[in-house]
C-alpha positions as CSV (number, residue, x, y, z in Angstrom):
1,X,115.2,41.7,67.4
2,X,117.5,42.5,64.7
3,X,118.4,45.8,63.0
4,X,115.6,44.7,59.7
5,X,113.1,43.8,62.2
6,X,113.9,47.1,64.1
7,X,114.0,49.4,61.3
8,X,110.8,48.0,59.7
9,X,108.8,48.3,63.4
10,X,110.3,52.0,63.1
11,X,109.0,52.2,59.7
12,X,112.2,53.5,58.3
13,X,115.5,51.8,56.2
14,X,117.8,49.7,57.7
15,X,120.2,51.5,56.8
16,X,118.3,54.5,58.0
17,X,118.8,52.8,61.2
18,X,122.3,52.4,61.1
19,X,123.4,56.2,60.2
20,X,121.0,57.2,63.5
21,X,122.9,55.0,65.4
22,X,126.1,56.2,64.7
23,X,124.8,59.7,64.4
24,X,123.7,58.9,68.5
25,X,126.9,57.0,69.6
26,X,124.6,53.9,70.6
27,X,127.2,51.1,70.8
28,X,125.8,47.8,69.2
29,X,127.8,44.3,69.5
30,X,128.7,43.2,65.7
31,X,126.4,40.1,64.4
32,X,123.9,39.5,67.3
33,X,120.2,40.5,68.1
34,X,119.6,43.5,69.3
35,X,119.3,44.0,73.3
36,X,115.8,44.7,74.6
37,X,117.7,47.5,77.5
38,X,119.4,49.1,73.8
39,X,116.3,48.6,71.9
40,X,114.7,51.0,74.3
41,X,117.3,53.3,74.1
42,X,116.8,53.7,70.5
43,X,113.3,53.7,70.7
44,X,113.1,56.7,73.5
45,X,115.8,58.7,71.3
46,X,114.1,58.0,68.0
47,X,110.7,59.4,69.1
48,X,112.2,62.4,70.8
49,X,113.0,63.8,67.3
50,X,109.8,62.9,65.2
């Protein structure tokens, strides 16, 4: 999955995305698909706050 797909599925900016992954200190490798173990991860974290 990449960070568009992710974003969109989250229902919330890519770039949206990226500042809550920094803002979390979620380590992402540079030009590749997202991990399904890390997509998770965001996914747990990012419906703990809403």
């Amino acid at each position: 999955m990449t960070r568009e797909q992710l974003a969109g599925h989250l229902g919330i900016c890519s770039k949206t995305l990226q500042r809550f992954i920094l803002k979390h200190s979620i380590k992402l490798e540079a030009r590749t698909l997202i991990k399904p173990k890390v997509i998770q991860e965001i996914l747990q974290k990012f419906h703990e706050i809403e």
